[in-house]
C-alpha positions in Angstrom: 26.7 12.4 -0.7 25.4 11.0 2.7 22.1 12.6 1.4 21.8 10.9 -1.6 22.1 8.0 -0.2 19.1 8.6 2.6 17.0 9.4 -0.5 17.4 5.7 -2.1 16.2 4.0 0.9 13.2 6.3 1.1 12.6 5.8 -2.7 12.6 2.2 -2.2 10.2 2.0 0.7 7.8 4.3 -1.3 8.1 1.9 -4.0 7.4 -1.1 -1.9 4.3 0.8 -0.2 2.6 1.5 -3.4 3.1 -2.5 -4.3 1.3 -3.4 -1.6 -1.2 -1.0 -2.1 -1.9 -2.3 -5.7 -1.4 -5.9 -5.1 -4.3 -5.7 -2.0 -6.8 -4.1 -4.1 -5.9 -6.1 -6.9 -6.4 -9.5 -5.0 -9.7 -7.8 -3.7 -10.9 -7.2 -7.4 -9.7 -10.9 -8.4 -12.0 -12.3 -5.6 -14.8 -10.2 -6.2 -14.3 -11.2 -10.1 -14.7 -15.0 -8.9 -17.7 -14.4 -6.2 -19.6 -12.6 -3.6 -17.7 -11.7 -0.6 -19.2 -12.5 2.7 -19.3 -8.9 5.0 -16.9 -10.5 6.8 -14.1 -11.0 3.9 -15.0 -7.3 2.8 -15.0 -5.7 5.8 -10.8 -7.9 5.9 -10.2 -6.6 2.9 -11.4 -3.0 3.4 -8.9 -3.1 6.8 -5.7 -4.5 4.6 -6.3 -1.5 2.1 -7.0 0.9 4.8 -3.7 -0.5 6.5 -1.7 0.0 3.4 -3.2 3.4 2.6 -2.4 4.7 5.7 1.0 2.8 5.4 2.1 4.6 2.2 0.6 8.2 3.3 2.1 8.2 6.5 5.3 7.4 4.6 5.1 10.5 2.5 4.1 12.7 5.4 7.4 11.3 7.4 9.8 11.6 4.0 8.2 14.3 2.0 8.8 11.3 -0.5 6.2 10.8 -3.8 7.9 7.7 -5.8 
């Protein structure tokens, strides 16, 4: 039982890792939808997705979790 319930949480935070994943890239597209990014907002929005890649990989290494 005590397993089961480690599994949720790590479920959870998978979940939550792959939102932010898809949300950053999906603001990124937005803004590039609207205008031209200066090298300075693309190079920030490169490091958030890089961040949040590294985030939910790291995550599945640790876990051995996949959604």
């Amino acid at each position: 039982m005590l397993r089961t319930l480690t599994s949720v949480p790590s479920c959870i935070e998978h979940e939550r890792l792959e939102f932010e994943l898809s949300e950053v890239r999906m603001r990124g597209q937005y803004l590039t939808r609207l205008r031209s990014l200066s090298s300075y907002e693309r190079a920030a929005w490169d490091r958030r997705e890089s961040k949040a890649l590294a985030e939910l990989v790291d995550h599945e290494l640790e876990h051995g979790c996949n959604g």
